[in-house]
C-alpha positions in Angstrom: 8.3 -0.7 -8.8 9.5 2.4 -7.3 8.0 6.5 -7.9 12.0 6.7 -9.8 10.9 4.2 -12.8 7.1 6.0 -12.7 8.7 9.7 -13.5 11.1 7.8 -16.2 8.2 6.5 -17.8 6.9 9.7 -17.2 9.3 11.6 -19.0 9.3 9.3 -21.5 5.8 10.8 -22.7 4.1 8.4 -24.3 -0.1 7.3 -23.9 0.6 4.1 -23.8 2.5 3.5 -20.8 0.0 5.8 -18.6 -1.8 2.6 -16.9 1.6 1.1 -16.0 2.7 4.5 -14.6 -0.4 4.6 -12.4 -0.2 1.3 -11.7 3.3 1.5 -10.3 2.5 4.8 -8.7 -0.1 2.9 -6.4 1.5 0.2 -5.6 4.5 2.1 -4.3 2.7 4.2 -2.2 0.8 1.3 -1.0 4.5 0.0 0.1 5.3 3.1 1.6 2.3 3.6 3.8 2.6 -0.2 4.6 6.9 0.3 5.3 7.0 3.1 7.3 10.1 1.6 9.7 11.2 4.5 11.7 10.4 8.1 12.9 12.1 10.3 11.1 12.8 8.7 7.8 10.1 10.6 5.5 12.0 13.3 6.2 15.2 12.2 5.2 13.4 10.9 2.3 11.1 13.4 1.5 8.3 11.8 1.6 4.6 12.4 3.0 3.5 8.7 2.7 6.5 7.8 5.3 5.6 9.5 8.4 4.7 7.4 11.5 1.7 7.1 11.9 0.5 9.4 14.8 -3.3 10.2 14.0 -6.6 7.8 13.9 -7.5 10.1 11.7 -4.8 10.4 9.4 -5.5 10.2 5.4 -3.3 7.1 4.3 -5.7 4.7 6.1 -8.5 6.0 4.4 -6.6 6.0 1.1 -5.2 2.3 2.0 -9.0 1.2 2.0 -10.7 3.6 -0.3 -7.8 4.9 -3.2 -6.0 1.3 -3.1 -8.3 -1.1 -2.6 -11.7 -0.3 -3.6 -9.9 1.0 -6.7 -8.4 -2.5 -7.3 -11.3 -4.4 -6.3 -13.4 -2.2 -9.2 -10.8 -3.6 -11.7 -10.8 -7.3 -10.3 -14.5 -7.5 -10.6 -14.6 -5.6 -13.9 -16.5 -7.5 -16.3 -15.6 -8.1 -20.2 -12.1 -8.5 -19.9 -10.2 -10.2 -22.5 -8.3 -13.3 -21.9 -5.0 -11.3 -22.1 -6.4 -8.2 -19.7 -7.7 -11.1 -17.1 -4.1 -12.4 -16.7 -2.3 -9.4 -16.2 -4.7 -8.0 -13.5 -4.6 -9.0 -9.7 -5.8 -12.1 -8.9 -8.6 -12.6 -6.5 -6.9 -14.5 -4.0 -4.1 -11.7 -3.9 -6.9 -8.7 -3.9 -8.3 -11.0 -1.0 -4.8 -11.1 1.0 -4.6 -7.7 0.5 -7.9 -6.8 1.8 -6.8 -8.3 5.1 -3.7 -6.8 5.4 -4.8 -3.5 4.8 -8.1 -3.7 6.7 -6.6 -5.2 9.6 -3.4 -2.9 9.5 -5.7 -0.3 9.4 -8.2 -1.2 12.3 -5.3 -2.1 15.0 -3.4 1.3 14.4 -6.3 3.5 14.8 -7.3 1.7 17.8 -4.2 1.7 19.2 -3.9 5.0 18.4 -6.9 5.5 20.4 -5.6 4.6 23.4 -3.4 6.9 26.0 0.1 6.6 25.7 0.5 5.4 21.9 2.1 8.2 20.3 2.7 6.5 17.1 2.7 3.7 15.1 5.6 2.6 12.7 3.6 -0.1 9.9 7.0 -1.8 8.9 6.9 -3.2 12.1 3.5 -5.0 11.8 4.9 -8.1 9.0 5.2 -11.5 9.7 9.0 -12.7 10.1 8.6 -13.8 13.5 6.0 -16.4 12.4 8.0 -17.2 9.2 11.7 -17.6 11.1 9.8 -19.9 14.1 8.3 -22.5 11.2 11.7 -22.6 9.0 13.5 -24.2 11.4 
């Protein structure tokens, strides 16, 4: 799921893969404002949704709880669905694990942000591999 395969399908012009294009589109962006791992790599890359963050303010955490997930919540709860449409949506347990991540991603960076001396905020670095290496052993 990557913006590459989104502008193939792109080019490929057809009507019917516009939900999977958007689809794809989101959920990349969600990774990339979620992945952002050091300072200068959006530039390197090219990319707007890869700058540290550096702003309470800034747009992608309204975006990760207004244009991603209140988006994706509309389609969970959307009623009349077919049997086939209901299985190829997210799940609400996954829309709900989401919802945490994002919300609480969202609420610790701008308050840290908030506070003197935090200049920025990288959002790859908030994941849980600590916690997973300690209980594999």
């Amino acid at each position: 799921m990557s913006k590459t395969v989104a502008n193939a399908l792109t080019m490929v012009n057809k009507p019917e893969y516009e939900s999977t294009i958007y689809f794809i589109t989101m959920v990349n962006k969600f990774f990339d404002c979620m992945n952002v791992t050091t300072v200068m790599e959006w530039e390197r890359k090219r990319n707007d949704d890869l700058p540290p963050y550096s702003d309470a303010n800034d747009i992608r955490f309204k975006w990760l709880k207004e244009g991603f997930l209140d988006k994706w919540y509309k389609d969970v709860e959307q009623p009349g669905l077919t049997a086939k449409q209901e299985a190829c949506r997210l799940s609400r347990p996954t829309m709900a694990g989401c919802h945490l991540i994002v919300n609480t991603f969202v609420d610790v960076a701008t308050y840290l942000l908030s506070k003197d001396g935090v200049k920025y905020i990288l959002s790859g670095k908030f994941n849980q591999d600590p916690v997973e290496e300690l209980f594999s052993k």
